[in-house]
NUZAGU-813842 format. One record per residue (C-alpha): residue number from 1; residue in one letter; chain; z, x, y. Coordinates in nm, 3 decimals, decimal comma. Layout:
N
<r k="NUM" r="A" c="A" z="Z" x="X" y="Y"/>
...
//
This chain:
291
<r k="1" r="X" c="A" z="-1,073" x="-0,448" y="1,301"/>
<r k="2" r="X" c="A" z="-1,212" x="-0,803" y="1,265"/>
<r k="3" r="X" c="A" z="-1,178" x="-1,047" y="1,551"/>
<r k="4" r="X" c="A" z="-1,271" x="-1,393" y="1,392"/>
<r k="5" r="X" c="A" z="-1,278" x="-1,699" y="1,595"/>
<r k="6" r="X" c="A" z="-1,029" x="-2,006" y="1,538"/>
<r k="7" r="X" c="A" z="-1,092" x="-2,203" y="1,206"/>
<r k="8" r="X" c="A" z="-1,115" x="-2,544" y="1,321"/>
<r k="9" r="X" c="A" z="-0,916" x="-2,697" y="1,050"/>
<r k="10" r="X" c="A" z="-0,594" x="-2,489" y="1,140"/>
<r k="11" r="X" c="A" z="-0,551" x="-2,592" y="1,529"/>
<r k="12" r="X" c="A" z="-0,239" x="-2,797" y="1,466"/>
<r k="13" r="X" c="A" z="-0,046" x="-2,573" y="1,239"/>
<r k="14" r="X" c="A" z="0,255" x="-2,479" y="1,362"/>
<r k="15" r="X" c="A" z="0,339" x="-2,143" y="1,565"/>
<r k="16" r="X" c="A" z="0,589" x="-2,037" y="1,278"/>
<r k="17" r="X" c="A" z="0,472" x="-1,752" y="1,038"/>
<r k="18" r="X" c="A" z="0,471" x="-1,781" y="0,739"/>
<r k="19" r="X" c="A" z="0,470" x="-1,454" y="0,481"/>
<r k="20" r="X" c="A" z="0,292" x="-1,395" y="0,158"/>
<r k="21" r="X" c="A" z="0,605" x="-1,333" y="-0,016"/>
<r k="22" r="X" c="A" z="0,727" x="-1,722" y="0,060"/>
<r k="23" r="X" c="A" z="0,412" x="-1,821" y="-0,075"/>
<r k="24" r="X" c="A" z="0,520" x="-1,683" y="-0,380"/>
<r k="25" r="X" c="A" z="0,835" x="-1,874" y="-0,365"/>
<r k="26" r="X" c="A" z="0,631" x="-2,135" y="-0,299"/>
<r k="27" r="X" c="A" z="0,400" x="-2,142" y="-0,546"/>
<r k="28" r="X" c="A" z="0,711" x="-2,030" y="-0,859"/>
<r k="29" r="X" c="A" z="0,847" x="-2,412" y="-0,710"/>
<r k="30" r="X" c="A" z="0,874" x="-2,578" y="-0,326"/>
<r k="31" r="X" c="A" z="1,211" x="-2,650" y="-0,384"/>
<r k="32" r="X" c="A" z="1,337" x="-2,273" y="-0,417"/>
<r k="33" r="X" c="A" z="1,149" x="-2,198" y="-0,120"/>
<r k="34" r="X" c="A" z="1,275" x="-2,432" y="0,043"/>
<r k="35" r="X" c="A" z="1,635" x="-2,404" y="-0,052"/>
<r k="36" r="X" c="A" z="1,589" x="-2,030" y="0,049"/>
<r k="37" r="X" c="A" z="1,480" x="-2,083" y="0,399"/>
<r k="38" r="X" c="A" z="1,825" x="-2,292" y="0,405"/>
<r k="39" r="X" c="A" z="1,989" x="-1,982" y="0,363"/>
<r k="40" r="X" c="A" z="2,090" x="-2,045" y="-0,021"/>
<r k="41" r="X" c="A" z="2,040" x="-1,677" y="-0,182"/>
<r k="42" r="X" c="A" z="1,894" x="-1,575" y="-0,479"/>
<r k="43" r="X" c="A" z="2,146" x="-1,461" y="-0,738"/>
<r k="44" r="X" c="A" z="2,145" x="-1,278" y="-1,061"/>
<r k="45" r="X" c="A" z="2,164" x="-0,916" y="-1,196"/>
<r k="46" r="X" c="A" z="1,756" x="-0,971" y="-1,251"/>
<r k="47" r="X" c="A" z="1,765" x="-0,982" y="-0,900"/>
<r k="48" r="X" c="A" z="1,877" x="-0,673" y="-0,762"/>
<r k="49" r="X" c="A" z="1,755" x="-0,497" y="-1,089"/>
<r k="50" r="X" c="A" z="1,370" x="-0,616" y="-0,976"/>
<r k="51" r="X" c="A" z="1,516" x="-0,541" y="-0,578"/>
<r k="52" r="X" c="A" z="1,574" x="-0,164" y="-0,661"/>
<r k="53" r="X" c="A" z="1,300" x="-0,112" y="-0,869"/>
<r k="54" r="X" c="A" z="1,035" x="-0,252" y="-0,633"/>
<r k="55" r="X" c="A" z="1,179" x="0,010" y="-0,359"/>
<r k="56" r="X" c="A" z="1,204" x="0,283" y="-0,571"/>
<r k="57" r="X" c="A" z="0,807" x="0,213" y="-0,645"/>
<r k="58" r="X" c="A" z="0,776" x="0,184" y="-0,277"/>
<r k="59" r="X" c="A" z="0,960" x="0,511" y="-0,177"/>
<r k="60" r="X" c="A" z="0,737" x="0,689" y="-0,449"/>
<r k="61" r="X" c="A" z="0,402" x="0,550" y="-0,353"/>
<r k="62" r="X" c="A" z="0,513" x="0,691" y="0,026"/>
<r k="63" r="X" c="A" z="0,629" x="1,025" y="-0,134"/>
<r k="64" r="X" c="A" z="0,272" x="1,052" y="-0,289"/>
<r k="65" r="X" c="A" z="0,102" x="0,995" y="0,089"/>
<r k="66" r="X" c="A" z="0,350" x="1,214" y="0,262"/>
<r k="67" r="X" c="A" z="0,257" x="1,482" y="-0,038"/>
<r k="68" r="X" c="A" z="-0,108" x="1,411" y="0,000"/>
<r k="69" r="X" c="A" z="-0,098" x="1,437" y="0,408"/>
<r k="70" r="X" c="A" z="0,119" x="1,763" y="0,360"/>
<r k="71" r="X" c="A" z="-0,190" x="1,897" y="0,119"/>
<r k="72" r="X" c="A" z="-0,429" x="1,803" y="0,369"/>
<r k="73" r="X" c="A" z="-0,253" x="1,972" y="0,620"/>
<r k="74" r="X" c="A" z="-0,195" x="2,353" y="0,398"/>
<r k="75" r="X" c="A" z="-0,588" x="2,314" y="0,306"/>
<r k="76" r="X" c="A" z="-0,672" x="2,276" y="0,610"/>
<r k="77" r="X" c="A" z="-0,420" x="2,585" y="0,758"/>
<r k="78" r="X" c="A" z="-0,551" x="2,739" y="0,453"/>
<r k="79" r="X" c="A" z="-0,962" x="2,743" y="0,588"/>
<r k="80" r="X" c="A" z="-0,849" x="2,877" y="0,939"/>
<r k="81" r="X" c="A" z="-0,644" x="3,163" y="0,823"/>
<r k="82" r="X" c="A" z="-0,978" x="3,320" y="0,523"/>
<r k="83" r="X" c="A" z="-1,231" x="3,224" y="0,822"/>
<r k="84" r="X" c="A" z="-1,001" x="3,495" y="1,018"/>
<r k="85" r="X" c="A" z="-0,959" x="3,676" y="0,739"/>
<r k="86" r="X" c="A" z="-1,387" x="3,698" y="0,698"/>
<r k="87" r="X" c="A" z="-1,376" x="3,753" y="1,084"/>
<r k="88" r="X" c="A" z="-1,191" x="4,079" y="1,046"/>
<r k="89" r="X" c="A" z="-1,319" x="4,210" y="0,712"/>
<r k="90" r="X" c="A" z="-1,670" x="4,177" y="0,897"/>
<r k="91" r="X" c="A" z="-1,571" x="4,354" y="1,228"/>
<r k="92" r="X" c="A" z="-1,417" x="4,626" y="1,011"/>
<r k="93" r="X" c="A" z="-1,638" x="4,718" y="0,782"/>
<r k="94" r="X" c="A" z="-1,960" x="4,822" y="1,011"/>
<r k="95" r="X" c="A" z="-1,747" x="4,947" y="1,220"/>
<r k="96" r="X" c="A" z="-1,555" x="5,192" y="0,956"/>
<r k="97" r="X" c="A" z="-1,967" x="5,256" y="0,837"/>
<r k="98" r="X" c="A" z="-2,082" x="5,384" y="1,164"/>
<r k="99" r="X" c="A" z="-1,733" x="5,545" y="1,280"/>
<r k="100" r="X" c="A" z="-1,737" x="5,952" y="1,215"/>
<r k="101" r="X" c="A" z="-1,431" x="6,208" y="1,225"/>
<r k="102" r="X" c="A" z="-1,508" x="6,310" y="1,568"/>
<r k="103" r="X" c="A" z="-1,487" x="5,973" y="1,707"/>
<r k="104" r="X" c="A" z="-1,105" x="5,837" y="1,636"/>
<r k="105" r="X" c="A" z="-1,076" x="5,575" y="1,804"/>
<r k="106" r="X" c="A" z="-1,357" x="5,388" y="1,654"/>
<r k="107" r="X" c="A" z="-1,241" x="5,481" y="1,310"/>
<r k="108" r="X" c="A" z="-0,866" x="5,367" y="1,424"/>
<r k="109" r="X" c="A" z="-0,970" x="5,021" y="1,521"/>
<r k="110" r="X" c="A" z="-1,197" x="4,981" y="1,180"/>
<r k="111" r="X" c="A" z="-0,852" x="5,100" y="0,986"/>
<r k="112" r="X" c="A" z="-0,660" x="4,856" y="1,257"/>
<r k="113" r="X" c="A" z="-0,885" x="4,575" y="1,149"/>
<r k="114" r="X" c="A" z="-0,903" x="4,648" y="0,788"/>
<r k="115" r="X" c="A" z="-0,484" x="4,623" y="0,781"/>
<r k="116" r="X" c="A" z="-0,469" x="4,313" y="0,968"/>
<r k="117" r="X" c="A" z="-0,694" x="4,149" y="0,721"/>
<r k="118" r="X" c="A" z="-0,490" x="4,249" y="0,453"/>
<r k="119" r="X" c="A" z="-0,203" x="4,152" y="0,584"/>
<r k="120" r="X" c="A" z="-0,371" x="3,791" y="0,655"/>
<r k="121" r="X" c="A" z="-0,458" x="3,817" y="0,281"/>
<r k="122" r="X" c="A" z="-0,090" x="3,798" y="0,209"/>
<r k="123" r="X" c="A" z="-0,051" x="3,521" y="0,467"/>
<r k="124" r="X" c="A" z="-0,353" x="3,332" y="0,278"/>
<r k="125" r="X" c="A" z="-0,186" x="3,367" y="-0,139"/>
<r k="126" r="X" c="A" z="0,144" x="3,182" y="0,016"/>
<r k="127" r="X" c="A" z="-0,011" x="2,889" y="0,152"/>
<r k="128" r="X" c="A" z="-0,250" x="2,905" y="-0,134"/>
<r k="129" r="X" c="A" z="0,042" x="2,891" y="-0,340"/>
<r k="130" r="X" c="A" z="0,203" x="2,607" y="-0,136"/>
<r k="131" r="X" c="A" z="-0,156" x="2,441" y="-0,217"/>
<r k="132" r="X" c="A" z="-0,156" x="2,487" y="-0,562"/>
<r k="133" r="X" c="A" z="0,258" x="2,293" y="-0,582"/>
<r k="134" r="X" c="A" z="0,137" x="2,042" y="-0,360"/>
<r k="135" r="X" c="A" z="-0,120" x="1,946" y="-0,597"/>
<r k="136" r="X" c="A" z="0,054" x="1,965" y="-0,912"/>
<r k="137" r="X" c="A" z="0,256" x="1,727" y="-0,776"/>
<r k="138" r="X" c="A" z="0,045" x="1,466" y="-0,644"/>
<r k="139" r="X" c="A" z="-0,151" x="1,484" y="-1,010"/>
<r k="140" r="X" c="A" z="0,185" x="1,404" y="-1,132"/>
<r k="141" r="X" c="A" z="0,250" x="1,124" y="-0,929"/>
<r k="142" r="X" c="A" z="-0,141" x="1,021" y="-0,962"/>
<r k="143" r="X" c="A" z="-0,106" x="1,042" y="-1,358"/>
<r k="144" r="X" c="A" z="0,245" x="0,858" y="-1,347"/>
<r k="145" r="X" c="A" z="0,145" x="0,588" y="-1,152"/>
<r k="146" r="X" c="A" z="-0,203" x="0,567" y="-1,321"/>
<r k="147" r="X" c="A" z="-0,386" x="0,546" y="-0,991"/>
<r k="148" r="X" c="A" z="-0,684" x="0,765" y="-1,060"/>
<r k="149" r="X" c="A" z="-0,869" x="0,908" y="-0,792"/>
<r k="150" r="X" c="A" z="-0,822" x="0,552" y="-0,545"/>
<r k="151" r="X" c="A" z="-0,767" x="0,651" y="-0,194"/>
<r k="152" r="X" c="A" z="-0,504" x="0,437" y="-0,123"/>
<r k="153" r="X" c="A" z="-0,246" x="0,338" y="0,189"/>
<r k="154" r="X" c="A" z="0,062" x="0,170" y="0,259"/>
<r k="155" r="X" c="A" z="0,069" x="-0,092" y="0,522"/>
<r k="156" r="X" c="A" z="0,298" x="0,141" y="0,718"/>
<r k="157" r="X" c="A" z="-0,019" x="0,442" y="0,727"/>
<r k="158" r="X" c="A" z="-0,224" x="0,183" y="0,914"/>
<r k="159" r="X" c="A" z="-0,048" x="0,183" y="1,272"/>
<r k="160" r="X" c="A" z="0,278" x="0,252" y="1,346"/>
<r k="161" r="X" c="A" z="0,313" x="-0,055" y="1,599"/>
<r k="162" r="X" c="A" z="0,224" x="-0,291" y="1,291"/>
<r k="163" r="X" c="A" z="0,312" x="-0,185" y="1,006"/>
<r k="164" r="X" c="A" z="0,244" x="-0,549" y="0,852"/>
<r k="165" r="X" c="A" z="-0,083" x="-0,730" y="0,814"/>
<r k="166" r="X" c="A" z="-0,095" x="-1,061" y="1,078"/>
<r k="167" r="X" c="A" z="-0,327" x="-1,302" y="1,117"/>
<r k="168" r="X" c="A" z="-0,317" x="-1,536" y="1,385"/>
<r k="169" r="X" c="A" z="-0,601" x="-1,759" y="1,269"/>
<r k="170" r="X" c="A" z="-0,333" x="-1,867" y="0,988"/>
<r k="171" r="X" c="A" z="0,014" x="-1,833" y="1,083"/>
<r k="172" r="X" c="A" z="0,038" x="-1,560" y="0,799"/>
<r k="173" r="X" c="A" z="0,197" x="-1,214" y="0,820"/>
<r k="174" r="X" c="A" z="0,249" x="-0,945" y="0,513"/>
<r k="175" r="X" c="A" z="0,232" x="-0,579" y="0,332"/>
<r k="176" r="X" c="A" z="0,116" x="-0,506" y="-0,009"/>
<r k="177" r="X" c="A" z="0,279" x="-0,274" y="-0,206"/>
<r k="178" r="X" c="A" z="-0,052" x="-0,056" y="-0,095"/>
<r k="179" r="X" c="A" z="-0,399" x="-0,069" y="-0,007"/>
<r k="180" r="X" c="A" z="-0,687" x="0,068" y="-0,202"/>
<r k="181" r="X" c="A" z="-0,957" x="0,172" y="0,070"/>
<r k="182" r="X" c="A" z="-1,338" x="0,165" y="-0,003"/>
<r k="183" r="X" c="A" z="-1,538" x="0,234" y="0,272"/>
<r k="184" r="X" c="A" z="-1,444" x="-0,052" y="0,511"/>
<r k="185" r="X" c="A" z="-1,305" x="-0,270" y="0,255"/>
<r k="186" r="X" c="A" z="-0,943" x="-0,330" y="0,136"/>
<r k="187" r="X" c="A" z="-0,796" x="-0,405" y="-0,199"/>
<r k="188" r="X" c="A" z="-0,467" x="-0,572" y="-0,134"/>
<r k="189" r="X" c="A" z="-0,241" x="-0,478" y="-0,481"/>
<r k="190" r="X" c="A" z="0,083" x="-0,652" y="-0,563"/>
<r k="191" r="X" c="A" z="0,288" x="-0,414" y="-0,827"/>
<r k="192" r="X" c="A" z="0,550" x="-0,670" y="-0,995"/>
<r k="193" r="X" c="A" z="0,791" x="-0,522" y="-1,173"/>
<r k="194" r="X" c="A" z="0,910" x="-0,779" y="-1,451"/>
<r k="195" r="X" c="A" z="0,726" x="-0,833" y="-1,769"/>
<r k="196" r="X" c="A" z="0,374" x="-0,886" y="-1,808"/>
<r k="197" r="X" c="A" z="0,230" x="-1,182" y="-1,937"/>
<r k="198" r="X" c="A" z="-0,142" x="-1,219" y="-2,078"/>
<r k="199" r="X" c="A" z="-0,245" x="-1,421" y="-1,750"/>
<r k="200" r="X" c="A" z="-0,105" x="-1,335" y="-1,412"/>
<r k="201" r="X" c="A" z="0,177" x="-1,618" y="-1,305"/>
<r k="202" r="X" c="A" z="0,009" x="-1,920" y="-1,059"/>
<r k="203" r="X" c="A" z="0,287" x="-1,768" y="-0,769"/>
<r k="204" r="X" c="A" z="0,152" x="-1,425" y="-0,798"/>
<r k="205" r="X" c="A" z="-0,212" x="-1,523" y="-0,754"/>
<r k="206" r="X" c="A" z="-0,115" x="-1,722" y="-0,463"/>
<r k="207" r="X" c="A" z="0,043" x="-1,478" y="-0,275"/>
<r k="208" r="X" c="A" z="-0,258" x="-1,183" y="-0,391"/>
<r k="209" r="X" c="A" z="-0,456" x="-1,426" y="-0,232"/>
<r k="210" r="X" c="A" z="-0,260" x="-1,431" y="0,039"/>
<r k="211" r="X" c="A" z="-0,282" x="-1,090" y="0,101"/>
<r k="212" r="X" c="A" z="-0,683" x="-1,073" y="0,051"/>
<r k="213" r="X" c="A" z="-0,669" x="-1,364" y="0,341"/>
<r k="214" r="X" c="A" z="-0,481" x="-1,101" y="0,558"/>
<r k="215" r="X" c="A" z="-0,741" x="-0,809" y="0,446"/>
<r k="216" r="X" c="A" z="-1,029" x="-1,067" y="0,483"/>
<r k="217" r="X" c="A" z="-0,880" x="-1,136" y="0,888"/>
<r k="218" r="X" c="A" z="-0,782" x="-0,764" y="0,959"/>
<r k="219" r="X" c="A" z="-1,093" x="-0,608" y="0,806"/>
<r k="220" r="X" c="A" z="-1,443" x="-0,562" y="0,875"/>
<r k="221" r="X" c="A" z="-1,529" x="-0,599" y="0,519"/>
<r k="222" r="X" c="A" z="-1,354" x="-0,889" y="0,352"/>
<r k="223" r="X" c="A" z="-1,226" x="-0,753" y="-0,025"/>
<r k="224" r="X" c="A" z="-1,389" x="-0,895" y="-0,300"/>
<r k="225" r="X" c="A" z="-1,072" x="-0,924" y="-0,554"/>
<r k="226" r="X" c="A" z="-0,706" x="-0,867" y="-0,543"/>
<r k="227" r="X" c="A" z="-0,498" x="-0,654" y="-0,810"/>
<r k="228" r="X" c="A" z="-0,167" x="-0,703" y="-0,988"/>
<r k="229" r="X" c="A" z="0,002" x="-0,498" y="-1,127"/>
<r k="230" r="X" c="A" z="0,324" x="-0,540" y="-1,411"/>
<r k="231" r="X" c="A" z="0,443" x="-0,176" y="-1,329"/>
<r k="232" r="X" c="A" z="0,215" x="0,107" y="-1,343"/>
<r k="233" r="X" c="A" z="0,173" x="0,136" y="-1,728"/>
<r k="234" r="X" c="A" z="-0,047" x="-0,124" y="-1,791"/>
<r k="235" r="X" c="A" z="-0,403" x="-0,218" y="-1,640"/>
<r k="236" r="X" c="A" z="-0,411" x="-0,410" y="-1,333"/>
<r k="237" r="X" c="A" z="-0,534" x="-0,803" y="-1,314"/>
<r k="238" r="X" c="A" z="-0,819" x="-0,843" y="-1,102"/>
<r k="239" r="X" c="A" z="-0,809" x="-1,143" y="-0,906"/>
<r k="240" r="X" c="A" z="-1,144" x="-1,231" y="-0,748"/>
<r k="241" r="X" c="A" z="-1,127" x="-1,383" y="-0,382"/>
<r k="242" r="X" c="A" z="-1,376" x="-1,625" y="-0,374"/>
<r k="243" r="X" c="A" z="-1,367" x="-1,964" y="-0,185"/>
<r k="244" r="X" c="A" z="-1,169" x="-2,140" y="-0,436"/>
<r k="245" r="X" c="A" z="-0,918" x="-1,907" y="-0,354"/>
<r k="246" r="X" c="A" z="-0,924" x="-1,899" y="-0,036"/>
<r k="247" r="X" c="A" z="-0,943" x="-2,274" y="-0,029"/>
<r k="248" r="X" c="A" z="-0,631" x="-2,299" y="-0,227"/>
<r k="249" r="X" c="A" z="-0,444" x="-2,062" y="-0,029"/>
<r k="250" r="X" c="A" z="-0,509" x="-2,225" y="0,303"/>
<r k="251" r="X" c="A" z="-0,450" x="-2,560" y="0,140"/>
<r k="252" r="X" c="A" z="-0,092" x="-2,469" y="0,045"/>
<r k="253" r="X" c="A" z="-0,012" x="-2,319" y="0,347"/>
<r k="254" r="X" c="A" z="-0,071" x="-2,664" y="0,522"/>
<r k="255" r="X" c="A" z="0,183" x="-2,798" y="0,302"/>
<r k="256" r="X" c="A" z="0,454" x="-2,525" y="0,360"/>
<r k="257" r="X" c="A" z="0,350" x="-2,628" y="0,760"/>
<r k="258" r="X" c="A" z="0,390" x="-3,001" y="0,646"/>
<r k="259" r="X" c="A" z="0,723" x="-2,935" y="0,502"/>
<r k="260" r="X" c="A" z="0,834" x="-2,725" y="0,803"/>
<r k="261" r="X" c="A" z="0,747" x="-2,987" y="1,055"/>
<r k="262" r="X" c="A" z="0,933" x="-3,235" y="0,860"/>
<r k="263" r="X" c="A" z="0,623" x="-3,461" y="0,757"/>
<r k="264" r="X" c="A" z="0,685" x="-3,370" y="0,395"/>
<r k="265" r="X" c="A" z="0,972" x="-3,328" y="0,148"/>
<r k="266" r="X" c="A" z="1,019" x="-3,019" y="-0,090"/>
<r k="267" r="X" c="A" z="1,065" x="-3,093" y="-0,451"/>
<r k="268" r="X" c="A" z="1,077" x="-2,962" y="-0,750"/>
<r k="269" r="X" c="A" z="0,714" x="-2,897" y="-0,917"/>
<r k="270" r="X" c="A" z="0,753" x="-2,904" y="-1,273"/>
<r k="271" r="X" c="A" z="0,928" x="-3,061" y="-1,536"/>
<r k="272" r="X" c="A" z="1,054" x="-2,733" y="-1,756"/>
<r k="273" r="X" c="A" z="1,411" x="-2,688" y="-1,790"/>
<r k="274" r="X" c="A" z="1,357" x="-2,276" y="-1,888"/>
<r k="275" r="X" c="A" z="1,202" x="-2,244" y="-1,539"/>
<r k="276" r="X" c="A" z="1,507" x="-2,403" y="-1,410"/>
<r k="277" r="X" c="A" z="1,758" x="-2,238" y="-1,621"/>
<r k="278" r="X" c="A" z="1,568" x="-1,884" y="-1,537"/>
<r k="279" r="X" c="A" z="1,573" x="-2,005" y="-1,124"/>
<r k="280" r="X" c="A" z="1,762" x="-1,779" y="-0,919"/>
<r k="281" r="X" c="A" z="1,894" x="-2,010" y="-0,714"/>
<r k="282" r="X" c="A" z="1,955" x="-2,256" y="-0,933"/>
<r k="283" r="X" c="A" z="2,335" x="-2,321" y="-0,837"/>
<r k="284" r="X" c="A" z="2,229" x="-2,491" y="-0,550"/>
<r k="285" r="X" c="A" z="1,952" x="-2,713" y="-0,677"/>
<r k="286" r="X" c="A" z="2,000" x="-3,106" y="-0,667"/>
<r k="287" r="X" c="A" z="1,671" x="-3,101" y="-0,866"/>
<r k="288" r="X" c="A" z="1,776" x="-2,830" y="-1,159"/>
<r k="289" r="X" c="A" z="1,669" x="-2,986" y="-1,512"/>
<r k="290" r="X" c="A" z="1,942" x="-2,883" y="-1,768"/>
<r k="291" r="X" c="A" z="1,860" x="-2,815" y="-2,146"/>
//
């Protein structure tokens, strides 16, 4: 991991962390963040519709590494058990070749060898066979979720003390819906589960680049793009982390930090009544527009 030295222009942000998923509040409008951290909940059926659907991608995308880990595992059992199998096949084949009728007992430990070999074989074809399930299945999952050959990981595969990405340089803590690892680098992807438009939404760039900062501050190689993803049959967006990015990411975490400290006011950062009429928390908005 990366240990990067205190960016100057940060010193007097608060101690408070802030997560990528508020930024994404944020960035949708201030004022629903803000009325969130009040403790005024989100409502609608859309809600807990996109709530169930984002765990059920969650609980598959651990499924697949459990699967994949459990494959690793039978190859691996699989190697041992043929190199034993070779080990015995080899004692007891000279040994039957040399062996005579007058000398049992060399003959008997050729035969000896020869049957536990066999009998290895058999132990070999069922975790074979446990091979051969295990990856059917993960091509399944692979081919469902359209993730190719990526080696990916969940925030909770990287250590089980952390199972969240932190950085202290920013006051910013959170977990992707997985990693895609290359080499040393990390993608960060973000799988939404709503519709998907022809650009991705301003909120969910903001908080993909939020979670390239984390990779960037975790990582020794910082990634260079982000991916987004409207469920898993379409193509992904690239976003590319650059220092505009970046620079806008920081920047609006200084005004979250602004608003938490009290030297600035939330409000409302449009002027479209469908974005307020499609708010889920617009109940308790002093600031809703109504058309």
């Amino acid at each position: 991991m990366q240990c990067t030295g205190l960016n100057p222009g940060l010193n007097l942000m608060p101690k408070q962390i802030i997560s990528a998923s508020e930024m994404e509040r944020y960035g949708y409008c201030p004022l629903s963040w803000h009325l969130d951290l009040k403790g005024i909940d989100a409502e609608g059926d859309e809600v807990n519709t996109g709530v169930e659907k984002h765990k059920e991608i969650g609980d598959s995308l651990k499924n697949l590494l459990v699967e994949e880990k459990k494959s690793r595992e039978t190859s691996t059992t699989l190697m041992t058990v043929v190199g034993l199998i070779m080990t015995l096949v080899t004692l007891a084949i000279p040994i039957l070749w040399i062996s005579n009728e007058d000398d049992l007992s060399k003959l008997n430990l050729g035969v000896i060898l020869l049957i536990l070999g066999i009998g290895w074989m058999l132990v070999a074809s069922i975790f074979l066979y446990r091979l051969l399930l295990s990856t059917e299945k993960i091509d399944k999952l692979r081919d469902d979720y359209k993730l190719g050959e990526s080696d990916i990981e969940t925030p909770d595969a990287l250590t089980k003390e952390t199972p969240v990405l932190k950085s202290n340089n920013y006051n910013l803590a959170g977990r992707p819906d997985y990693l895609i690892k290359n080499k040393e680098m990390r993608i960060p992807v973000e799988v939404k589960t709503g519709r998907k438009p022809k650009a991705p939404f301003f909120s969910h760039v903001l908080q993909i680049g939020a979670y390239c900062l984390l990779s960037e501050e975790t990582f020794v190689t910082k990634p260079s793009h982000g991916q987004i993803r409207y469920g898993f049959d379409n193509e992904p967006h690239e976003v590319i982390w650059d220092s505009k990015l970046k620079n806008l990411v920081t920047e609006k975490l200084e005004e979250m930090n602004d608003i938490l400290n009290g030297d600035m006011e939330a409000h409302r950062n449009h002027k479209r009544a469908g974005k307020c009429n499609n708010c889920s928390r617009r109940k308790g908005c002093p600031e809703r527009l109504r058309g």
